[in-house]
C-alpha positions as CSV (number, residue, x, y, z in Angstrom):
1,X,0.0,0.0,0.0
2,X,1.3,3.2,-0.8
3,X,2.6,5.7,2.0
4,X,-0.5,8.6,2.8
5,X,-0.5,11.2,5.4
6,X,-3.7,12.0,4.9
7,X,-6.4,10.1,7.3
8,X,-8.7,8.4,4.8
9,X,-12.3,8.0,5.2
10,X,-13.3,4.3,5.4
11,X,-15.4,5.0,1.6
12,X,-12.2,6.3,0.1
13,X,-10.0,3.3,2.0
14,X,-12.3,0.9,0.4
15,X,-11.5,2.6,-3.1
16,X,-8.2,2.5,-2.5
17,X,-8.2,-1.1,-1.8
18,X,-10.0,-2.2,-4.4
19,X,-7.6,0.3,-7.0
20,X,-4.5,-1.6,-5.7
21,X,-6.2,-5.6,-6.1
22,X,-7.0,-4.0,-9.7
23,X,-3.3,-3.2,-10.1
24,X,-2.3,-6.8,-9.3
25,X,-4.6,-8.5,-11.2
26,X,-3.2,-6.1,-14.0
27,X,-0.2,-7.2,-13.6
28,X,-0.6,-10.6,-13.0
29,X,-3.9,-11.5,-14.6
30,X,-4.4,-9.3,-17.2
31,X,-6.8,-12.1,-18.9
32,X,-9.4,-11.6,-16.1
33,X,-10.6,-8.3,-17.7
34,X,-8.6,-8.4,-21.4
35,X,-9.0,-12.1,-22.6
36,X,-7.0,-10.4,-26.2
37,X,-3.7,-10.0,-23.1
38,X,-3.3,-13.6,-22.6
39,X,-0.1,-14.2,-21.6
40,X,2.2,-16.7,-23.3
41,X,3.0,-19.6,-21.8
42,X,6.6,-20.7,-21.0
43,X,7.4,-24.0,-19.2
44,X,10.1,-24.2,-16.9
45,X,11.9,-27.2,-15.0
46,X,13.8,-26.5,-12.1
47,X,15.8,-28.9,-10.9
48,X,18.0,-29.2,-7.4
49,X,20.1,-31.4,-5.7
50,X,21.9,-32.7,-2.1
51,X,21.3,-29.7,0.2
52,X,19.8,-27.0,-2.4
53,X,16.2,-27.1,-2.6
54,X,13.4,-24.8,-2.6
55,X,12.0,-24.0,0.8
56,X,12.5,-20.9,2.6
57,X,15.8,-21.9,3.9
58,X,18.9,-20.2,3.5
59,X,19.8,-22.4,0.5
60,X,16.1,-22.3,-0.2
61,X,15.3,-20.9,-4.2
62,X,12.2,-20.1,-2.9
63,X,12.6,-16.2,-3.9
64,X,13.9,-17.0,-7.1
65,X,10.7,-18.7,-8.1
66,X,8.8,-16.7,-6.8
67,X,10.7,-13.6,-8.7
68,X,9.3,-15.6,-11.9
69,X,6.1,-16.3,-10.4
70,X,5.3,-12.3,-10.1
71,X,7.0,-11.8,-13.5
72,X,6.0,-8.4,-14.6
73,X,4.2,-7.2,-18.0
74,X,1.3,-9.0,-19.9
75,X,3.3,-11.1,-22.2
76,X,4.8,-13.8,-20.4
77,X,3.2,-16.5,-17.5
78,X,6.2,-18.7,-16.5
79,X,4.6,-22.6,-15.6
80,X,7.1,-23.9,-13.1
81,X,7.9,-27.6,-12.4
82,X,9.9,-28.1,-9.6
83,X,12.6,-31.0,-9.2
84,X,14.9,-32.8,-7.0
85,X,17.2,-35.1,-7.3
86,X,16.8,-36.7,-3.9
87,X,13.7,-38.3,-2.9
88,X,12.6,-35.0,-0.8
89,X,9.5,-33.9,1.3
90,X,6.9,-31.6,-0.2
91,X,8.2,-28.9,1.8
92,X,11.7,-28.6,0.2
93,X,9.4,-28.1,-3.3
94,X,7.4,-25.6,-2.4
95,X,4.2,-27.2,-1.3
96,X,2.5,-24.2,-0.3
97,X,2.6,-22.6,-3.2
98,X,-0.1,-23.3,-5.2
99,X,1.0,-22.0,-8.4
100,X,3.7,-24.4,-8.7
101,X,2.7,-26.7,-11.7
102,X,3.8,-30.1,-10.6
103,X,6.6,-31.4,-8.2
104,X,8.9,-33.9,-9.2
105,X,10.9,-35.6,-6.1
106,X,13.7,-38.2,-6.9
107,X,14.0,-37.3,-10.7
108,X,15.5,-38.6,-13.5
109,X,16.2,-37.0,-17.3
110,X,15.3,-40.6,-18.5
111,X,12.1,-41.2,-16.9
112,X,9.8,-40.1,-19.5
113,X,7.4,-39.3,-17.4
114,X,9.6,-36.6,-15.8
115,X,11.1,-35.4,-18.6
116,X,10.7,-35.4,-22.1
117,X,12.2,-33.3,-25.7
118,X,9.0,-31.0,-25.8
119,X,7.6,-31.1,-22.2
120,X,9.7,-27.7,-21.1
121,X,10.8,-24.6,-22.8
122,X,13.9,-24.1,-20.3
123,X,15.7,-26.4,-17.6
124,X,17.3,-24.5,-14.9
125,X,19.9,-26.7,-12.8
126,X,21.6,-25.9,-9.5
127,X,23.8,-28.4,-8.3
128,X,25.8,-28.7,-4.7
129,X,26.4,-32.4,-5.0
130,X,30.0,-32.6,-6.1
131,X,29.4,-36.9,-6.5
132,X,26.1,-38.4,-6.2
133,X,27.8,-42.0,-4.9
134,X,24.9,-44.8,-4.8
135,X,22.2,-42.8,-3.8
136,X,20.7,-43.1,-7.5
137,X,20.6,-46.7,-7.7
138,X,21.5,-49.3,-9.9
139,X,22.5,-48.1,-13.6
140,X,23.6,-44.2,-12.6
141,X,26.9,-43.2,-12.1
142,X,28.3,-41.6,-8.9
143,X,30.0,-38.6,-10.7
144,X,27.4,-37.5,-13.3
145,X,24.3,-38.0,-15.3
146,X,23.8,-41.0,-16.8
147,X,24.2,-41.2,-20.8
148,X,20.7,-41.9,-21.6
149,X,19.8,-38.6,-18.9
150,X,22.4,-37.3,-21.5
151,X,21.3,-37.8,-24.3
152,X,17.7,-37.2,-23.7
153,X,18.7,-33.4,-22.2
154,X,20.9,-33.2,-25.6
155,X,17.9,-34.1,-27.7
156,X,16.0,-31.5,-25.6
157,X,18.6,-28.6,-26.3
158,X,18.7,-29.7,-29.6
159,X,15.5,-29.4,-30.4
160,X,15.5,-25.4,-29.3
161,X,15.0,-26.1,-25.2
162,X,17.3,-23.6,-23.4
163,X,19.8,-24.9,-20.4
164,X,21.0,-22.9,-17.3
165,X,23.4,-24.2,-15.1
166,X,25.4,-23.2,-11.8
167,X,27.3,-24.5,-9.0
168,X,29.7,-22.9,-6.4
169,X,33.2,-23.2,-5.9
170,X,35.4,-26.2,-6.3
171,X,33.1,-29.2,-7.7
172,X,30.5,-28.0,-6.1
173,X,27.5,-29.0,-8.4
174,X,29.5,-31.0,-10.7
175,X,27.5,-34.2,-10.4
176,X,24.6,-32.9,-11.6
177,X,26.7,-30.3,-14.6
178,X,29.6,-31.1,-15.5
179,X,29.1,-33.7,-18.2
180,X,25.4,-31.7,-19.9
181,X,26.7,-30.6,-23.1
182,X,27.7,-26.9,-23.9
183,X,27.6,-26.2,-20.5
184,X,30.5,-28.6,-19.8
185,X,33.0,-26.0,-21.1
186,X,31.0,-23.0,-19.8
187,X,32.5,-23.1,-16.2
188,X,35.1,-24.6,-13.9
189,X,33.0,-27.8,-12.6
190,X,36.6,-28.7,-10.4
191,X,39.1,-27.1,-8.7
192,X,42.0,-25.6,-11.1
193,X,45.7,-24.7,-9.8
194,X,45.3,-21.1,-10.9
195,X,48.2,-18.5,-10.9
196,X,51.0,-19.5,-8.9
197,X,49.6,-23.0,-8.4
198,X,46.5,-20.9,-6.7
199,X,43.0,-22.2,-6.6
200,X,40.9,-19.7,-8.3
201,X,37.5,-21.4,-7.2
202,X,39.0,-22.7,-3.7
203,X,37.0,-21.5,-0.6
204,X,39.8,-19.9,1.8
205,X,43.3,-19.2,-0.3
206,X,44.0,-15.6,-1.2
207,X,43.2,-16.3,-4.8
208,X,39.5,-17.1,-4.1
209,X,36.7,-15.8,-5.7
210,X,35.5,-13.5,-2.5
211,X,33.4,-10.9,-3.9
212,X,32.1,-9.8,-0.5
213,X,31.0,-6.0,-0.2
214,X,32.5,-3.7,1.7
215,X,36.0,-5.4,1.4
216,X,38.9,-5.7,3.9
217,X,37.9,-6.5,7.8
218,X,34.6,-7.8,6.2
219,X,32.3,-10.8,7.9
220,X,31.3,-13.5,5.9
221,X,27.7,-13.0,7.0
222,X,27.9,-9.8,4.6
223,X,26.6,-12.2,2.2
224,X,23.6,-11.5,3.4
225,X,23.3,-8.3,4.0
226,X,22.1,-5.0,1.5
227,X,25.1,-4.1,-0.3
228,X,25.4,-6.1,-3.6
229,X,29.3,-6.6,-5.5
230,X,29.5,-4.4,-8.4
231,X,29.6,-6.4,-11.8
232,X,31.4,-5.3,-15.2
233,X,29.1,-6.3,-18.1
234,X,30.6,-6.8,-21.6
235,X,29.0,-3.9,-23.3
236,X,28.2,-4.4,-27.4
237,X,28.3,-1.6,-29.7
238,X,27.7,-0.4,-33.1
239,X,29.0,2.7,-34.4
240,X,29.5,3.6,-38.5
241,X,27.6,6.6,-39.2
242,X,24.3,5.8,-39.5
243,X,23.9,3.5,-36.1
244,X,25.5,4.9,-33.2
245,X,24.6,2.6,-29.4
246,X,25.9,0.8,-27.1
247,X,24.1,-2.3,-24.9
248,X,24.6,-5.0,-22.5
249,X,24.2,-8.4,-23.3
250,X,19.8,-8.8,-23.1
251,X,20.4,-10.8,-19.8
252,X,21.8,-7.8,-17.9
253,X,19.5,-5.1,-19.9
254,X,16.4,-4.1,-17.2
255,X,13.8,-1.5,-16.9
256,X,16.5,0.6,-14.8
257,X,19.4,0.1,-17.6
258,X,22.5,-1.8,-17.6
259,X,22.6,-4.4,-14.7
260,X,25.3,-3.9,-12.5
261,X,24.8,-5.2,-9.2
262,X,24.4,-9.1,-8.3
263,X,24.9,-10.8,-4.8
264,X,28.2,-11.1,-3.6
265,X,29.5,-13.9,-1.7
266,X,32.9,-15.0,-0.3
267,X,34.2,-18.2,-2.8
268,X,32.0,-18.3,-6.1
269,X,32.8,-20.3,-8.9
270,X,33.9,-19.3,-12.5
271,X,32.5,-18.8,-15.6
272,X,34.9,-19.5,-18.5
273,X,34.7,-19.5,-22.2
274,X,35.7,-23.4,-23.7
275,X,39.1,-24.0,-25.1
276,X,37.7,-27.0,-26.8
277,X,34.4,-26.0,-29.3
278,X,35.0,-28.9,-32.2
279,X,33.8,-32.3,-30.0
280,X,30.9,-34.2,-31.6
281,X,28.2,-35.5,-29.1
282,X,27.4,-39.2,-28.3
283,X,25.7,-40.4,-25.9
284,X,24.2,-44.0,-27.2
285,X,24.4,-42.4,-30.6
286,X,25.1,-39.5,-33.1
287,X,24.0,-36.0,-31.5
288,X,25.5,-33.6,-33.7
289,X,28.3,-31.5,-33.6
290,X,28.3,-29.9,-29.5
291,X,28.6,-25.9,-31.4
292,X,27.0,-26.3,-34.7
293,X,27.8,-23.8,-37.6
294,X,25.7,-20.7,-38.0
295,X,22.2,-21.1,-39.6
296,X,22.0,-17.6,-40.3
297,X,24.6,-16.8,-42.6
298,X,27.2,-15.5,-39.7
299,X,30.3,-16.9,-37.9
300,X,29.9,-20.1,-36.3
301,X,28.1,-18.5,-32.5
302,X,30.6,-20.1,-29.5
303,X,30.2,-19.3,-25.5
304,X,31.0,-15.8,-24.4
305,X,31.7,-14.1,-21.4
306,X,28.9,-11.4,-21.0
307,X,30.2,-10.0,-17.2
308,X,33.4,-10.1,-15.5
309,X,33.2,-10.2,-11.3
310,X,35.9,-8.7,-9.0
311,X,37.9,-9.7,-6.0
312,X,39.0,-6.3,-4.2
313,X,42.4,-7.0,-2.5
314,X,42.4,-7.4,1.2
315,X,39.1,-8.8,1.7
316,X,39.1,-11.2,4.8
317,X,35.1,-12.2,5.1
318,X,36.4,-14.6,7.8
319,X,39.9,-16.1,5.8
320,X,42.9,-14.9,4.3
321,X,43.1,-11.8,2.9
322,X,42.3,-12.1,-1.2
323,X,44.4,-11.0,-3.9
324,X,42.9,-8.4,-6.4
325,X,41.5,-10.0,-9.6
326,X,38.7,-10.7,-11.7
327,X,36.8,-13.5,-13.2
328,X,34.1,-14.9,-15.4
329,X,30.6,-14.0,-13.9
330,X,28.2,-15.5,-16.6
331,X,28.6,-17.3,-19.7
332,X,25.8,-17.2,-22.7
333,X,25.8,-19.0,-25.4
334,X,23.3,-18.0,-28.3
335,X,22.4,-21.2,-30.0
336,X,19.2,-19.9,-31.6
337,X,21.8,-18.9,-34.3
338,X,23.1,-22.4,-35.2
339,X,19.2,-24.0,-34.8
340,X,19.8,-25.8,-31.1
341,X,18.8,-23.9,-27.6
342,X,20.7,-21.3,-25.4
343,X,23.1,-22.1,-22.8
344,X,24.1,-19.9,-19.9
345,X,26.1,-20.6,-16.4
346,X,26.4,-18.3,-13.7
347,X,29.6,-18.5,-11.2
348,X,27.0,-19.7,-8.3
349,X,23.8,-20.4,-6.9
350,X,25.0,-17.9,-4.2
351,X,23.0,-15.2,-6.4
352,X,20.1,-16.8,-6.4
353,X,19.4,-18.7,-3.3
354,X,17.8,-16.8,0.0
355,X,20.7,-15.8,2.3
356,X,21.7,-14.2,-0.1
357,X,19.1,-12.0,-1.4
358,X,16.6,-11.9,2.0
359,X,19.4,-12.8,4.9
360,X,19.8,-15.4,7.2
361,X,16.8,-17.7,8.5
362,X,18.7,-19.3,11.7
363,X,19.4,-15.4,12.5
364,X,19.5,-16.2,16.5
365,X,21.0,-13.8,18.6
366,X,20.5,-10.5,15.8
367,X,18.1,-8.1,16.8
368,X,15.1,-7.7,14.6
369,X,16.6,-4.9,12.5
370,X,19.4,-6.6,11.7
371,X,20.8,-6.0,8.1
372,X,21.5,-9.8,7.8
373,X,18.3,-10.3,9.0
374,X,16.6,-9.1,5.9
375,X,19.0,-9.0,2.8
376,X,18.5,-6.7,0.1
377,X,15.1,-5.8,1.9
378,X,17.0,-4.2,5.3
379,X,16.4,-0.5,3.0
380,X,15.3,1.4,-0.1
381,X,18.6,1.4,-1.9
382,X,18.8,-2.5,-1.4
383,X,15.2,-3.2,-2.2
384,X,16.3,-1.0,-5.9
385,X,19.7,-3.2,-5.5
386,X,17.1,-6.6,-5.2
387,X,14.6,-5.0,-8.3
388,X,18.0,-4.8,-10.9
389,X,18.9,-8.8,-9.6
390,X,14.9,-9.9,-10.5
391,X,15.3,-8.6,-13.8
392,X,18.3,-10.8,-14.5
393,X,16.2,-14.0,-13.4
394,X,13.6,-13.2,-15.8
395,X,15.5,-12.5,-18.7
396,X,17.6,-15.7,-18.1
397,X,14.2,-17.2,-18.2
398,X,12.6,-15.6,-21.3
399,X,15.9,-15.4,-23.5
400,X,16.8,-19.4,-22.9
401,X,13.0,-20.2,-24.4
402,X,12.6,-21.5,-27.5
403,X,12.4,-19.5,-30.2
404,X,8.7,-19.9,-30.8
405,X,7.9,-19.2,-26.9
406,X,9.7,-16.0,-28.0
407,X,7.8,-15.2,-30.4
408,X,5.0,-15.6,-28.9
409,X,6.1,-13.2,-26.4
410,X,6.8,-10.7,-28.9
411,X,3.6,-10.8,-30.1
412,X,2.2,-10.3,-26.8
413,X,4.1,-7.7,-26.3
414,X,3.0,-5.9,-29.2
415,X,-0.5,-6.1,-28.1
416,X,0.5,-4.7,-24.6
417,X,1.8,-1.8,-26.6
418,X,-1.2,-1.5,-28.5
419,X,-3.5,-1.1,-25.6
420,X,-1.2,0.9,-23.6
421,X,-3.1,4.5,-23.3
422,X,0.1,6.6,-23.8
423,X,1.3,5.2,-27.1
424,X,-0.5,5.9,-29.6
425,X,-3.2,8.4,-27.8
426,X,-0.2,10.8,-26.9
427,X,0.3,11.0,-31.3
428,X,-3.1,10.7,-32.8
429,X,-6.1,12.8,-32.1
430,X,-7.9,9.4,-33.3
431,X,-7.1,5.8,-33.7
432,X,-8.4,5.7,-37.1
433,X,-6.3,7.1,-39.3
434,X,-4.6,4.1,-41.7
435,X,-1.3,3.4,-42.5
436,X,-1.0,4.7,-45.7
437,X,-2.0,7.7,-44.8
438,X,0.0,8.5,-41.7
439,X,3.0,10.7,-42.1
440,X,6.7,9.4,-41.0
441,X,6.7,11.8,-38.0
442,X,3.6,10.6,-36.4
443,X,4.7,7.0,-37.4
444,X,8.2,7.5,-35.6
445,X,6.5,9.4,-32.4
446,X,4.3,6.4,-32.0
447,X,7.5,4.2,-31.8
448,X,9.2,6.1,-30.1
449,X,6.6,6.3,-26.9
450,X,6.3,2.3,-27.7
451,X,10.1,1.6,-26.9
452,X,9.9,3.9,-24.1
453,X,7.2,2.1,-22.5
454,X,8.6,-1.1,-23.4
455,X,11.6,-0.3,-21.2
456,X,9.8,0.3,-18.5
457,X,9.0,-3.5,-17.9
458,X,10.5,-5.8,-20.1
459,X,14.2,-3.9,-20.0
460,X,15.9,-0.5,-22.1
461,X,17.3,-3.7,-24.9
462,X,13.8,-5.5,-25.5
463,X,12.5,-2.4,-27.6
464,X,15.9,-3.0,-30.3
465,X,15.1,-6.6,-29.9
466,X,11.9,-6.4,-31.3
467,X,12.7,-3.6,-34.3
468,X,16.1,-5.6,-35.0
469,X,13.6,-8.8,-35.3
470,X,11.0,-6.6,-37.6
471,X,13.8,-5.6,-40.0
472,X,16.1,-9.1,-40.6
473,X,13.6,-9.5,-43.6
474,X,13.6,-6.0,-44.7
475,X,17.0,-4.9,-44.2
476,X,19.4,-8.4,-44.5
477,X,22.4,-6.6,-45.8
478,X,22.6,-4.4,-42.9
479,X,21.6,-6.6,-40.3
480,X,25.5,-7.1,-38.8
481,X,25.9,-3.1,-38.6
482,X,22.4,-2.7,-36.6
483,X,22.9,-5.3,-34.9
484,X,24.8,-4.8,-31.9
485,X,25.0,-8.2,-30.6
486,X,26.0,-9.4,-34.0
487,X,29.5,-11.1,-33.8
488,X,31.5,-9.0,-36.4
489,X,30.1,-5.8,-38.0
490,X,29.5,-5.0,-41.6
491,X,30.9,-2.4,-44.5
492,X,29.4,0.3,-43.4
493,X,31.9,0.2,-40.2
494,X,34.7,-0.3,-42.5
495,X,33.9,2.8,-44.4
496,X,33.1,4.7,-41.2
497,X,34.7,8.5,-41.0
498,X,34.1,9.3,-37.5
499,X,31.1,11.5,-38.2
500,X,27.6,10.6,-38.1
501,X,25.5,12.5,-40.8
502,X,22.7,10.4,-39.7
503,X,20.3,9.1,-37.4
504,X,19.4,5.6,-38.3
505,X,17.9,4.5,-35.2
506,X,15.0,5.9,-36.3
507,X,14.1,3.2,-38.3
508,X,13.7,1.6,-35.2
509,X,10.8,3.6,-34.2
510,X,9.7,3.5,-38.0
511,X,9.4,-0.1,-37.6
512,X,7.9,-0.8,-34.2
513,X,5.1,2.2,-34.5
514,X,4.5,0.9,-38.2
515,X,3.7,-2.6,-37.0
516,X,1.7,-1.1,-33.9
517,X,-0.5,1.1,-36.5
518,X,-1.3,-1.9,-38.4
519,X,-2.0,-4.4,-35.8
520,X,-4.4,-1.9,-34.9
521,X,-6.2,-1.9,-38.3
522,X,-6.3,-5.4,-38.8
523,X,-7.6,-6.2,-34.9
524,X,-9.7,-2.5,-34.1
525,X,-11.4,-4.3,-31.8
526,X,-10.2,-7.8,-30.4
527,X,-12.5,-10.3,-29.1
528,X,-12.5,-14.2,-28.6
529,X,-11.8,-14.8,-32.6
530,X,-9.0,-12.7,-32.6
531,X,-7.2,-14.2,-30.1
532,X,-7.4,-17.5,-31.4
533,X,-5.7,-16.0,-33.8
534,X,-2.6,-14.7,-32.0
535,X,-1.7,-18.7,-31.9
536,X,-1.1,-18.6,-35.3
537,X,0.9,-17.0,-37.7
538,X,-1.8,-14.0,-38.6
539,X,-0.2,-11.6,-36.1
540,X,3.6,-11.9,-37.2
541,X,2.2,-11.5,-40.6
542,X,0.3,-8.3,-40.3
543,X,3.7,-6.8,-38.1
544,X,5.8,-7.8,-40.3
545,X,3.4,-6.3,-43.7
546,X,3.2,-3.0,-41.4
547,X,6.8,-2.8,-40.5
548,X,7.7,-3.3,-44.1
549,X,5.7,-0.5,-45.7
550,X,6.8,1.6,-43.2
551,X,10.3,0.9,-43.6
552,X,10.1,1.4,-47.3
553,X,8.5,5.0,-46.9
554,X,11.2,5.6,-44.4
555,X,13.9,4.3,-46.6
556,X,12.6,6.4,-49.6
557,X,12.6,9.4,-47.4
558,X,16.4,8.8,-46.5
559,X,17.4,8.3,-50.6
560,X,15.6,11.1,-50.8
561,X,17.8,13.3,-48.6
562,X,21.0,11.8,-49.4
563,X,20.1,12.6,-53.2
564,X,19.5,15.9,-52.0
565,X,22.6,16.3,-50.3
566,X,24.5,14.7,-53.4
567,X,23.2,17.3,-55.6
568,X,24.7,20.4,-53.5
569,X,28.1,19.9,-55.1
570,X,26.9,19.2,-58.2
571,X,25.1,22.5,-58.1
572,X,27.7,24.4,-56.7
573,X,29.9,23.6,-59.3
574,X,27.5,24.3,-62.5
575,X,27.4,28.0,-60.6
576,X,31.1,28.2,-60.2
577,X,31.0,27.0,-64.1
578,X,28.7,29.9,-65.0
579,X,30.2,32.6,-63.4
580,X,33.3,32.0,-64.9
581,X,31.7,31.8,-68.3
């Protein structure tokens, strides 16, 4: 409820009340009053093991989930299946939450009844269990998955299904990781002998991953208090005279901007990108190459580091005093681009599991205002700390869907946008007007308060996403200099003067409020028929229709002006010609 220092009548309380359940049910039930806002639906699988689990325990992933659960915007409705590898108690999956799909205890990739090539979208694991001995039974190795669990998660991924995976330091998690394709080479699953015969991932030497905030005579119980570590992400640009940005990878691009903050934690893992990308999989059979080539016409797309962590020299949480260093934060792999799922690893589950975002549960002997008490929610800058860390979890779990999930969230999305009172309202003294007869300026204003309020929930990089996706048809040739997470940039780069004469973002806008304008003329008014509709391909041909003949007017309008500007010498000289005549 928000704060008022006014006392309120119990009429106007009641109003108040019944405002803010409207606002939820907005936000998370959109349906209820819009059935045209139906969500997409993404299916996740969650999967734990050993000591990590999902109660409200300090290694509890309870918050996590329930960060997905509350996922904002009217595009996306995440179905969650939880999983454990141990045969566990209801409590450790959640069992009071009743939005949890189904919960899986004692689960296997090879029973088909737990898992199967189309039954998810995205399979999340955090693993502790460094070696799983017998406790599997007869038939499963100690110190991994089994090869048909293997193979059947390789068919998965290569059928489109996304894969996240974490650990902690050492081999912490390795049973359950290290051998799942991709990811295998994605992180250090083992301890490694480091500089000077150091171990980077160890939890007490010097060369440790301690990424504990504020350093030096620091507690280890700082883990769990409101001050986050400060992350460096790998920042992508385009710059070549008509396209001038710069972005994060999408998985740190939120509502606030560039992600920068994550929880810290004294010995995290490491996220590494593989030496070794030419190994064929088999598991019982032929699976493919582990990075197929491109599908799309670019470089073959191989792991990357998309954020680098830091140690700060002198920090003690409890042990030695570290070094100064850095390391690998996340890992991402786009496999969309070869035709097989995405792939990301995190250093650890520390920045996702509770002590770490909400403090400590067995807090005995801390008095009830204790910072470690309550995590990122001890004060306001924490809680905005807590907001940018959310907004990481749910773009890891809407960019590792499949690629028709995505879509369908970009459609949804579009018909947010369309409905949203500011976008096109704010432009157009009526809704009416077609497409053909709309000028370029109201066309780009319209985009332009689309991308806006894009950013505000689905994150500043989404509203690029969507255009760049618009314009691979239109524009192919200039796709790898718009496109900043392209690997390797086009001509126009190589021809680049330094100066830009242009502003070719606008096309951006072009497209989007183009394909918003048109959405609008074919749906004016959106009932039960026209949502069936949205599960077919009717929508992503009428944006793509109305993004192409606005990008052909814009287009024309740009030849236009560079003809014009050609001309100026051409003129000038013919004068200089006559006056000497």
């Amino acid at each position: 409820m928000p704060i008022i220092d006014t006392p309120l009548t119990l009429e106007n309380l009641r109003h108040l009340e019944l405002r803010e359940r409207f606002r939820d049910d907005w936000r998370l039930n959109p349906e209820i009053y819009w059935p045209f806002l139906r969500p997409c639906t993404v299916k996740l699988l969650l999967v734990a093991d050993d000591g990590l689990d999902f109660s409200e325990g300090n290694f509890g992933l309870s918050t996590f989930v329930r960060s997905l659960l509350d996922m904002p915007g009217r595009h996306a409705r995440f179905q969650i299946t939880l999983a454990h590898i141990d045969d566990v108690a209801g409590s450790r999956l959640m069992s009071g939450e009743s939005r949890i799909i189904q919960r899986i205890p004692f689960f296997k990739f090879d029973n088909t009844t737990h898992f199967a090539t189309g039954m998810y979208d995205a399979v999340f694991l955090f693993g502790i269990d460094p070696d799983y001995g017998e406790s599997r039974g007869d038939g499963y190795p100690a110190a991994r998955l089994s090869d048909t669990e293997l193979r059947a998660l390789t068919q998965f991924m290569n059928a489109g299904g996304g894969v996240f995976a974490t650990g902690d330091h050492g081999s912490l998690g390795r049973a359950l990781c290290h051998a799942v394709p991709r990811a295998r080479g994605m992180r250090l699953w083992q301890s490694t002998p480091g500089v000077g015969g150091q171990d980077e991932v160890s939890m007490g030497g010097p060369r440790r991953n301690d990424t504990n905030r504020p350093p030096g005579a620091s507690s280890f119980e700082d883990q769990s208090d409101d001050v986050p570590q400060t992350i460096q992400p790998r920042m992508y640009s385009r710059r070549n005279g008509l396209f001038r940005y710069t972005y994060p990878h999408p998985l740190l691009c939120g509502p606030r901007g560039v992600i920068r903050v994550m929880p810290d934690h004294p010995h995290e893992g490491e996220c590494v990108e593989p030496s070794a990308t030419g190994a064929n999989l088999n598991f019982g059979g032929a699976l493919g190459a582990e990075y197929p080539a491109a599908i799309d016409g670019g470089p073959r797309p191989l792991p990357e580091l998309i954020s680098t962590n830091s140690v700060l020299g002198g920090t003690r949480s409890g042990k030695d005093p570290t070094h100064s260093q850095t390391f690998g934060g996340i890992c991402a792999y786009d496999g969309h681009r070869a035709g097989v799922g995405r792939v990301v690893t995190d250093a650890t589950w520390h920045h996702f599991v509770n002590v770490n975002l909400i403090g400590l549960f067995n807090d005995s002997g801390l008095a009830p205002g204790h910072v470690w008490r309550n995590g990122f929610l001890s004060s306001a800058s924490g809680q905005a700390h807590f907001e940018e860390i959310k907004s990481y979890y749910r773009n890891l779990a809407v960019w590792l869907s499949r690629p028709e999930r995505i879509r369908c969230m970009n459609s949804r999305l579009y018909w947010t946008l369309l409905w949203d009172e500011r976008v096109m309202e704010a432009v157009l003294t009526t809704t009416d007007i077609p497409l053909a007869k709309l000028d370029l300026g109201s066309i780009r204003l319209i985009g332009q308060h689309a991308r806006d309020v894009l950013g505000r929930f689905a994150g500043r990089c989404q509203g690029v996403r969507l255009a760049l996706d618009l314009l691979y048809e239109r524009l192919p040739p200039l796709i790898p200099d718009i496109d900043p997470w392209w690997p390797e940039p086009g001509p126009l780069h190589e021809k680049f003067d330094g100066v830009e004469w242009l502003d070719g973002t606008q096309l951006f806008d072009i497209a989007i409020g183009s394909a918003l304008v048109a959405l609008r003329e074919a749906f004016p008014s959106p009932d039960e028929k026209s949502v069936r509709k949205l599960e077919g391909e009717q929508i992503e041909k009428v944006l793509q229709e109305g993004a192409g003949a606005g990008v052909k007017r814009a287009l024309e309008s740009m030849v236009a002006s560079a003809e014009l500007l050609a001309s100026v010498p051409k003129h000038a000289a013919a004068q200089k010609t006559g006056k000497k005549r």
